[in-house]
MDTraj code that builds the backbone (N, CA, C; nanometers):
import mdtraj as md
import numpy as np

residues = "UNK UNK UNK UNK UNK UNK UNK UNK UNK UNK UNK UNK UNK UNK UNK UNK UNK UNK UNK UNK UNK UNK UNK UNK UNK UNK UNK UNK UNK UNK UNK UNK UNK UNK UNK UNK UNK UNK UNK UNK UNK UNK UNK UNK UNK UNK UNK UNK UNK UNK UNK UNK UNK UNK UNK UNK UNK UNK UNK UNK UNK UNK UNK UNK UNK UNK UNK UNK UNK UNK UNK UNK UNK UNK UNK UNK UNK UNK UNK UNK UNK UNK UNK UNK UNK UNK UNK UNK UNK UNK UNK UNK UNK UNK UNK UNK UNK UNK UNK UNK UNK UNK UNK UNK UNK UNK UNK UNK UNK UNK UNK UNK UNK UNK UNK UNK UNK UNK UNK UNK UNK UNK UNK UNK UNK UNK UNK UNK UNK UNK UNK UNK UNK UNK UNK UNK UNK UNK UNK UNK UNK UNK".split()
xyz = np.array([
    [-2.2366, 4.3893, 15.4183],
    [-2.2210, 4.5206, 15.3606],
    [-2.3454, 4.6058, 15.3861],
    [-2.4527, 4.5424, 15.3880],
    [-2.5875, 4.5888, 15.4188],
    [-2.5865, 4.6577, 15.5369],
    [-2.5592, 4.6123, 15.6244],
    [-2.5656, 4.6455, 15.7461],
    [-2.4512, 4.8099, 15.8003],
    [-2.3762, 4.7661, 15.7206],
    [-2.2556, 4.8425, 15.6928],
    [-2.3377, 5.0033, 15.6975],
    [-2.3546, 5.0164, 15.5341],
    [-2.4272, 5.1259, 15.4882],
    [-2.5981, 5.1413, 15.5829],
    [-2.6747, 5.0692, 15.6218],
    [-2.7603, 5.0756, 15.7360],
    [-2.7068, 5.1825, 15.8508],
    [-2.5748, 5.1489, 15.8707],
    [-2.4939, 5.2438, 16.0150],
    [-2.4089, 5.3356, 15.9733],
    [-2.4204, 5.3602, 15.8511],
    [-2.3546, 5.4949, 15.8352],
    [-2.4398, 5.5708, 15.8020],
    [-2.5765, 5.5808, 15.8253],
    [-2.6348, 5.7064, 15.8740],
    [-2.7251, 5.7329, 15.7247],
    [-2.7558, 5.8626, 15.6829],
    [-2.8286, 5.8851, 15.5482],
    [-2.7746, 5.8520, 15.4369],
    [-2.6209, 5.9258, 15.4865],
    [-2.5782, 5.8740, 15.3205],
    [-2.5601, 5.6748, 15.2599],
    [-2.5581, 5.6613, 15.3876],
    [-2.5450, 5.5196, 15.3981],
    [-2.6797, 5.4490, 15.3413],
    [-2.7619, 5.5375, 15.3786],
    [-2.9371, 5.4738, 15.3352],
    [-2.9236, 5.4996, 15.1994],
    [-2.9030, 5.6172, 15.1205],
    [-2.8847, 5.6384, 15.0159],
    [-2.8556, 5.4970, 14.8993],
    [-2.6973, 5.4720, 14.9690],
    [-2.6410, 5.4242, 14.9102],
    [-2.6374, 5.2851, 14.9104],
    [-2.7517, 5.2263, 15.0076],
    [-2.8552, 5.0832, 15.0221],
    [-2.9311, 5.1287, 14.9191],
    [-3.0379, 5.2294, 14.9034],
    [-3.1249, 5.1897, 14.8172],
    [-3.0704, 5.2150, 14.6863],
    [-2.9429, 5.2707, 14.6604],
    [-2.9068, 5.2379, 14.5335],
    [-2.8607, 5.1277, 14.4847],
    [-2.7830, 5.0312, 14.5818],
    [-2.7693, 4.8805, 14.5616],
    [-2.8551, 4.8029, 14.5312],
    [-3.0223, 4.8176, 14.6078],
    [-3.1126, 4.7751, 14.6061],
    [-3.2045, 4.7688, 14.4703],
    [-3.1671, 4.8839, 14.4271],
    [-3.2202, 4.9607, 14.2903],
    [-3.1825, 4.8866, 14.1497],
    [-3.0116, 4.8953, 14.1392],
    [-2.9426, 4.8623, 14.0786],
    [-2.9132, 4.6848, 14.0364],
    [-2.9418, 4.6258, 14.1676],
    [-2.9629, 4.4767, 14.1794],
    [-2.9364, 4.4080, 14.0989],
    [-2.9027, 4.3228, 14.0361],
    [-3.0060, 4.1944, 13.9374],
    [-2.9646, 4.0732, 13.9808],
    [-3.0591, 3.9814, 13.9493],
    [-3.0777, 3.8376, 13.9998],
    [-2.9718, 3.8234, 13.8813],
    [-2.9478, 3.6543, 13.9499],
    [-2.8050, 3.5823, 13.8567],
    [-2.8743, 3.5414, 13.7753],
    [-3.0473, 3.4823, 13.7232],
    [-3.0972, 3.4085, 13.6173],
    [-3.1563, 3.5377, 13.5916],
    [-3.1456, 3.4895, 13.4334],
    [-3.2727, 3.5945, 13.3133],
    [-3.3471, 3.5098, 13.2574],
    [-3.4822, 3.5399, 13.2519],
    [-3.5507, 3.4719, 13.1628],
    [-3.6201, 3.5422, 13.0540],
    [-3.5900, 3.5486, 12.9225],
    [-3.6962, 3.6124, 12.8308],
    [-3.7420, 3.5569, 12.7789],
    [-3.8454, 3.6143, 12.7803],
    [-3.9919, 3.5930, 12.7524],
    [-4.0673, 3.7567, 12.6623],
    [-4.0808, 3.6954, 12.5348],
    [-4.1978, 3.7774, 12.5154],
    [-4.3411, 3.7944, 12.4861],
    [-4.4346, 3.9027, 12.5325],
    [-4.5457, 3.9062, 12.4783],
    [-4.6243, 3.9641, 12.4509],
    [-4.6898, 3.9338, 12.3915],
    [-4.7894, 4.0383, 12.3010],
    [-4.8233, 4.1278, 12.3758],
    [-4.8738, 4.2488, 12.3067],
    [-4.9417, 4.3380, 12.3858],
    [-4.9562, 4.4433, 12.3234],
    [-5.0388, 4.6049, 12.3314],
    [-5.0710, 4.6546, 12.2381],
    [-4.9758, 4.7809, 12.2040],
    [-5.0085, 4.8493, 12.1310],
    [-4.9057, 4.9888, 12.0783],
    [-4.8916, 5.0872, 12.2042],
    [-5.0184, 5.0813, 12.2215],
    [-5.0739, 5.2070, 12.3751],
    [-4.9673, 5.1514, 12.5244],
    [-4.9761, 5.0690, 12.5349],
    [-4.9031, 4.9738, 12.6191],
    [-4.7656, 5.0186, 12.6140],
    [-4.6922, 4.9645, 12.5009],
    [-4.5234, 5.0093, 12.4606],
    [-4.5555, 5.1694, 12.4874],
    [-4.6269, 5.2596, 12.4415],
    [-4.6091, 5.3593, 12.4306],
    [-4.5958, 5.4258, 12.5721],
    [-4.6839, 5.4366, 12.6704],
    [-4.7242, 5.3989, 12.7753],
    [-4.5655, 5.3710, 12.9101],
    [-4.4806, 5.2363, 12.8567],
    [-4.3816, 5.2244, 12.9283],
    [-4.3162, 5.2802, 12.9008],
    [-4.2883, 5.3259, 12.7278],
    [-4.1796, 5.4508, 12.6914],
    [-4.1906, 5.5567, 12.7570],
    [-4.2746, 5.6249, 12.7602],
    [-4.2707, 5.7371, 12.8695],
    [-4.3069, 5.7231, 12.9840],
    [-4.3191, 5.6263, 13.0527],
    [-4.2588, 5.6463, 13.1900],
    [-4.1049, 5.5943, 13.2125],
    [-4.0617, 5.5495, 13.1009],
    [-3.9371, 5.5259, 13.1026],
    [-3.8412, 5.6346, 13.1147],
    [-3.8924, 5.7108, 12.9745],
    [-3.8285, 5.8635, 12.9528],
    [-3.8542, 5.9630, 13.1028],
    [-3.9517, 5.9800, 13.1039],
    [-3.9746, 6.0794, 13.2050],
    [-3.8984, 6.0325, 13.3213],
    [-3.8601, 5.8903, 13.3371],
    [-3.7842, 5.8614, 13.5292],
    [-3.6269, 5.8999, 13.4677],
    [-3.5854, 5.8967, 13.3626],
    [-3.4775, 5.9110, 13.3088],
    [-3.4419, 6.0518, 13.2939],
    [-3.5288, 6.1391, 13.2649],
    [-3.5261, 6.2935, 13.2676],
    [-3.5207, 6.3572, 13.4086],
    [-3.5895, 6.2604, 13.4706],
    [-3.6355, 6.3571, 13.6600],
    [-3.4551, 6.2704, 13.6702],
    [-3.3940, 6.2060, 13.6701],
    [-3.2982, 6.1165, 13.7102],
    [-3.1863, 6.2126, 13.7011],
    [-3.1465, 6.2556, 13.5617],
    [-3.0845, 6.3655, 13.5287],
    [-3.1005, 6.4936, 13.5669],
    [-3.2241, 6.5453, 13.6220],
    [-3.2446, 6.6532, 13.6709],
    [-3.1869, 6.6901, 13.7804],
    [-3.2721, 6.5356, 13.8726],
    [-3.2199, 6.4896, 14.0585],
    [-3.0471, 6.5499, 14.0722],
    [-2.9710, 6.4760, 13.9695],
    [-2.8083, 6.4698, 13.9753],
    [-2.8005, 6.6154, 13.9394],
    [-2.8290, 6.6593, 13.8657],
    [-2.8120, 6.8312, 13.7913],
    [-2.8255, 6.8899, 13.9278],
    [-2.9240, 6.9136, 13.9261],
    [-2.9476, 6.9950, 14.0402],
    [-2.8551, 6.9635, 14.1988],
    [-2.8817, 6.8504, 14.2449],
    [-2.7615, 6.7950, 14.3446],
    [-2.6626, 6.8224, 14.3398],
    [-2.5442, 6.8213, 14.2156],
    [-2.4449, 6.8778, 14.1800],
    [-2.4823, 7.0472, 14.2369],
    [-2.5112, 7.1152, 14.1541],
    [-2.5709, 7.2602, 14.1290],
    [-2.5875, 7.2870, 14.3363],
    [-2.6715, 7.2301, 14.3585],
    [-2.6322, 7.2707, 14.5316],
    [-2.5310, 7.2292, 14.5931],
    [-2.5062, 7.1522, 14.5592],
    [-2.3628, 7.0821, 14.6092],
    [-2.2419, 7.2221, 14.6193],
    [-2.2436, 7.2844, 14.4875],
    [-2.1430, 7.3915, 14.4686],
    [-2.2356, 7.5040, 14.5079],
    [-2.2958, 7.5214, 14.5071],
    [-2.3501, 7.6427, 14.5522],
    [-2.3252, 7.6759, 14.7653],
    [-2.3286, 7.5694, 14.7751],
    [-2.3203, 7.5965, 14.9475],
    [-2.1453, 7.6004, 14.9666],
    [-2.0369, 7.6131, 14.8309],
    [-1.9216, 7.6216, 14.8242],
    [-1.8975, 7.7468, 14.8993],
    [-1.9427, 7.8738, 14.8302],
    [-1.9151, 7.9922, 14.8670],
    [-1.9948, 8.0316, 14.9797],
    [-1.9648, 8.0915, 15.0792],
    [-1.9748, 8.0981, 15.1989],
    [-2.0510, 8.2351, 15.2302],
    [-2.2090, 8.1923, 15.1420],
    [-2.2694, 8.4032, 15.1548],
    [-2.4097, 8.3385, 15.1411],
    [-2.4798, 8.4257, 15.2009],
    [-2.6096, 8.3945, 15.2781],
    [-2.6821, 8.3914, 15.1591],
    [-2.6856, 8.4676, 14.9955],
    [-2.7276, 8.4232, 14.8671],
    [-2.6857, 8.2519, 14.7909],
    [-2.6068, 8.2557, 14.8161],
    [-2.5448, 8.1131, 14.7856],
    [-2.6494, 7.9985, 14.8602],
    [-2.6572, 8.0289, 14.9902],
    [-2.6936, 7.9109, 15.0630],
    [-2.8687, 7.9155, 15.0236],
    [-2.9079, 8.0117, 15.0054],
    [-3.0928, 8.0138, 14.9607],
    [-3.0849, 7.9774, 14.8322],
    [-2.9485, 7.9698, 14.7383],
    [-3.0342, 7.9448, 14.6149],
    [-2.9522, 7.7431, 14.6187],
    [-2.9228, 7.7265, 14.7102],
    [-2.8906, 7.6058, 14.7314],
    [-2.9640, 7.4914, 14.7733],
    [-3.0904, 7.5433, 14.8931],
    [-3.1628, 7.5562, 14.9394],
    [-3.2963, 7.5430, 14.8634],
    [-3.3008, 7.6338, 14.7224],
    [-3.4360, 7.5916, 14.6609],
    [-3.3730, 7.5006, 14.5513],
    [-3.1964, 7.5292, 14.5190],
    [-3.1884, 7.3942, 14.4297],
    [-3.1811, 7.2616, 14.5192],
    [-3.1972, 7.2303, 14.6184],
    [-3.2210, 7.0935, 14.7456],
    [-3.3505, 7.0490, 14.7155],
    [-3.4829, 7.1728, 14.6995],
    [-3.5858, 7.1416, 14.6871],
    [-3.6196, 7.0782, 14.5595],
    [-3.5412, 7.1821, 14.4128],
    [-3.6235, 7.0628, 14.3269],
    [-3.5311, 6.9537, 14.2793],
    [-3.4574, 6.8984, 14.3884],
    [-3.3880, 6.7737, 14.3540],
    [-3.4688, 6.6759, 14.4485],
    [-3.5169, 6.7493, 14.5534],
    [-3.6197, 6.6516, 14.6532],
    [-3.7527, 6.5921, 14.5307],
    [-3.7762, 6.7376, 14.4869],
    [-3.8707, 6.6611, 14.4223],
    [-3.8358, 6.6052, 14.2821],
    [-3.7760, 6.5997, 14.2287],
    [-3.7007, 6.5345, 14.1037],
    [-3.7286, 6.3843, 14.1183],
    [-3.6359, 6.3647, 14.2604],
    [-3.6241, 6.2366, 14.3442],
    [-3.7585, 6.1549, 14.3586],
    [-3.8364, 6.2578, 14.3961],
    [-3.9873, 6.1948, 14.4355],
    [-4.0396, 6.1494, 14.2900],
    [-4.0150, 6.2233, 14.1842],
    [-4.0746, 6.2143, 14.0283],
    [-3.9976, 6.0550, 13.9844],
    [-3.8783, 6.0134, 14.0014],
    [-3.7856, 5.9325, 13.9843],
    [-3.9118, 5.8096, 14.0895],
    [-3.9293, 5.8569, 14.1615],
    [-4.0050, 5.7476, 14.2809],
    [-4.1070, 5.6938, 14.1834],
    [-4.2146, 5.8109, 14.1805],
    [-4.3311, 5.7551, 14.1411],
    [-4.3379, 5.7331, 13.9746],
    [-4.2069, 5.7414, 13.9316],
    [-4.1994, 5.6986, 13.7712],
    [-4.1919, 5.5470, 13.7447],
    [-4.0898, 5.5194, 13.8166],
    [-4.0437, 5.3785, 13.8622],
    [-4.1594, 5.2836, 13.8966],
    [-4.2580, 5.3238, 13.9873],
    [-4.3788, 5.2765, 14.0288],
    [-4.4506, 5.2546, 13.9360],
    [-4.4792, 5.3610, 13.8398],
    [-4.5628, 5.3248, 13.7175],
    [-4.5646, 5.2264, 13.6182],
    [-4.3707, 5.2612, 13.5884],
    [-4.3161, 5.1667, 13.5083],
    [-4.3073, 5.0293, 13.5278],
    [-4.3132, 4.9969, 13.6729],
    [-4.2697, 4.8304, 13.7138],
    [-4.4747, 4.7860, 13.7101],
    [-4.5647, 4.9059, 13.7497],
    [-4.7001, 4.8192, 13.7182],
    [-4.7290, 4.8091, 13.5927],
    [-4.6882, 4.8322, 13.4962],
    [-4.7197, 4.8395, 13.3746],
    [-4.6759, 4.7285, 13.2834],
    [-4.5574, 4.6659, 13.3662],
    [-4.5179, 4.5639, 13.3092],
    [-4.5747, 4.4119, 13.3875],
    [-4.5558, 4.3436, 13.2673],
    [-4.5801, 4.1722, 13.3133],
    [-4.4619, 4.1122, 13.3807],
    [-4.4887, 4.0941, 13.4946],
    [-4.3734, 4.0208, 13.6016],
    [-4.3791, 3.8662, 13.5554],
    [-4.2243, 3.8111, 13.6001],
    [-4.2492, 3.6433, 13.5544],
    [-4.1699, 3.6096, 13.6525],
    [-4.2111, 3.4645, 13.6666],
    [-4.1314, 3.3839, 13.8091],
    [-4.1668, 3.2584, 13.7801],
    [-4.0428, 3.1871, 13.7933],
    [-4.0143, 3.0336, 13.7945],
    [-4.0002, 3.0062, 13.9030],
    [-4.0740, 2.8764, 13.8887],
    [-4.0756, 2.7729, 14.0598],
    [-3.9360, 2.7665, 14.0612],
    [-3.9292, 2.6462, 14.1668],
    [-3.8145, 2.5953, 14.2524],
    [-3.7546, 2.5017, 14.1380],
    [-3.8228, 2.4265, 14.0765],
    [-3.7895, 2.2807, 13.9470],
    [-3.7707, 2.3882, 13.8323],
    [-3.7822, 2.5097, 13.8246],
    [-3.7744, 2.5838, 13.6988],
    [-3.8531, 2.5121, 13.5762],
    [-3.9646, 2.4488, 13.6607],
    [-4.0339, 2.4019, 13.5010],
    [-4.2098, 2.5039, 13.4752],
    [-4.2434, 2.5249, 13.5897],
    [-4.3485, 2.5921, 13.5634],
    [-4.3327, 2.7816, 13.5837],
    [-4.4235, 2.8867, 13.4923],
    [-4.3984, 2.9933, 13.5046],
    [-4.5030, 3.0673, 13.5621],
    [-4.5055, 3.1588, 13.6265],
    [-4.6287, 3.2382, 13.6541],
    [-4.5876, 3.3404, 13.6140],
    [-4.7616, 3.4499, 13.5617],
    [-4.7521, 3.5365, 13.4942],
    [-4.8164, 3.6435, 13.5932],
    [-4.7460, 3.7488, 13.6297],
    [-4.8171, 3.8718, 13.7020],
    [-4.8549, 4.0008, 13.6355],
    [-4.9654, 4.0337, 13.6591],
    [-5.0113, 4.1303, 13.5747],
    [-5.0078, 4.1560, 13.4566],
    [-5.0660, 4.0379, 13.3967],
    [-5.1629, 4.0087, 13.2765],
    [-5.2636, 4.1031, 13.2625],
    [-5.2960, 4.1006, 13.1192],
    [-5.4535, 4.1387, 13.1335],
    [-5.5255, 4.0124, 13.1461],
    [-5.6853, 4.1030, 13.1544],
    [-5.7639, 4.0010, 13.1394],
    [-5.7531, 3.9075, 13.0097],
    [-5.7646, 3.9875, 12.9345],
    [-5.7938, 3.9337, 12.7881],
    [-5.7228, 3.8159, 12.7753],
    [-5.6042, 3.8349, 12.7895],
    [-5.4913, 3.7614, 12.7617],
    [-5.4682, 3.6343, 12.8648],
    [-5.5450, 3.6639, 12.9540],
    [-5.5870, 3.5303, 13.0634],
    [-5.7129, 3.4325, 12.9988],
    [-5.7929, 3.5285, 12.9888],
    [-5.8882, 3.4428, 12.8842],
    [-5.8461, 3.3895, 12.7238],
    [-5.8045, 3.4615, 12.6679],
    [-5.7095, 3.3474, 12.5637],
    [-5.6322, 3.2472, 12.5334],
    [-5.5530, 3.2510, 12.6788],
    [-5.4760, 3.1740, 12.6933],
    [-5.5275, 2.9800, 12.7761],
    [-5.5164, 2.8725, 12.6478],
    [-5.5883, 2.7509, 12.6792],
    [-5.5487, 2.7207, 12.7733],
    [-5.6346, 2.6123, 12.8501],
    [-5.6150, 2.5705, 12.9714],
    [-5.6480, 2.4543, 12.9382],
    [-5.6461, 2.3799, 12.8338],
    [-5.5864, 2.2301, 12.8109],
    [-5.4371, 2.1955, 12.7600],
    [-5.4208, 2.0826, 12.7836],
    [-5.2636, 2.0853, 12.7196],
    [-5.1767, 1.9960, 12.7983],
    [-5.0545, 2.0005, 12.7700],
    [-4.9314, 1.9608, 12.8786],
    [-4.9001, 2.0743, 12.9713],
    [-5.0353, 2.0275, 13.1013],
    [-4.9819, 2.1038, 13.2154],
    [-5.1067, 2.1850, 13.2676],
    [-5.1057, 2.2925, 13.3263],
    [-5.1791, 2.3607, 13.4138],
    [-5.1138, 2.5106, 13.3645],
    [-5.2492, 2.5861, 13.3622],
    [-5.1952, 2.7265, 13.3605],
    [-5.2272, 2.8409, 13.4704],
    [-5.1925, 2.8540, 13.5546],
    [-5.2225, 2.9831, 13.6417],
    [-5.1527, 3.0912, 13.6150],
    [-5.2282, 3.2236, 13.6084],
    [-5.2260, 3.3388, 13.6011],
    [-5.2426, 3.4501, 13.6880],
    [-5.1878, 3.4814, 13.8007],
    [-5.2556, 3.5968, 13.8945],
    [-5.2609, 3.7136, 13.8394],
    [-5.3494, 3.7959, 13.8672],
    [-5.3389, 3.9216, 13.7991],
    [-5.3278, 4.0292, 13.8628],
    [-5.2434, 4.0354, 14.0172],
    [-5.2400, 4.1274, 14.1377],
    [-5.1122, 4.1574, 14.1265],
])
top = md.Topology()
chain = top.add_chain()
for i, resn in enumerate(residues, 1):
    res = top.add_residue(resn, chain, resSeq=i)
    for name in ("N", "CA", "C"):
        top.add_atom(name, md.element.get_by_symbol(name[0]), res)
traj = md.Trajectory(xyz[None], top)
């Protein structure tokens, strides 16, 4: 199917990286952990804000979409600057997403699903965390 939408051109790219986007793996693992108020607060709004540019992107897309309906040289310029701030809506949606996925702690289970690694920890919380016990603890923080 990949390949599919690959050869049908832009809209086809589109509609890869919305598959891509949309995704989810067949296992969940939750896990929670600590962390501070500033932090939650922090992912809430970059949550909100990719969710607002998201709604905007579609608003506006729609909004040019019909505007290049009618067939008059006003129509097509104000279609034209509504293209633009859905380009950039899109781009806001980009770099919201970006914020939001560094902000969070990534997790991944081996192959035996018995050991976990933790990505982008803090420090703190690397140093708190014992390193005697049943087992080994590694932490990357990249």
């Amino acid at each position: 199917m990949a390949w599919l939408l690959l050869l049908a051109g832009p809209l086809g790219w589109i509609g890869l990286l919305l598959v891509a986007a949309t995704r989810r793996s067949a296992e969940t693992l939750t896990v929670t952990l600590p962390y501070c108020e500033a932090t939650d607060l922090r992912m809430k709004r970059a949550v909100w804000v990719r969710q607002g540019a998201v709604l905007v992107f579609l608003g506006t897309f729609v909004a040019a979409f019909l505007a290049l309906l009618p067939q008059t040289t006003d129509f097509r310029l104000l279609a034209a600057g509504l293209g633009a701030i859905a380009i950039a809506a899109l781009i806001q949606v980009i770099v919201e997403s970006v914020r939001s996925n560094r902000a969070m702690v990534r997790i991944d289970l081996d192959a035996s699903r018995r050991w976990v690694t933790l990505w982008g920890v803090h420090p703190n919380f690397l140093a708190a965390v014992p390193r005697e016990g049943h087992g080994s603890f590694a932490a990357p923080t990249a």
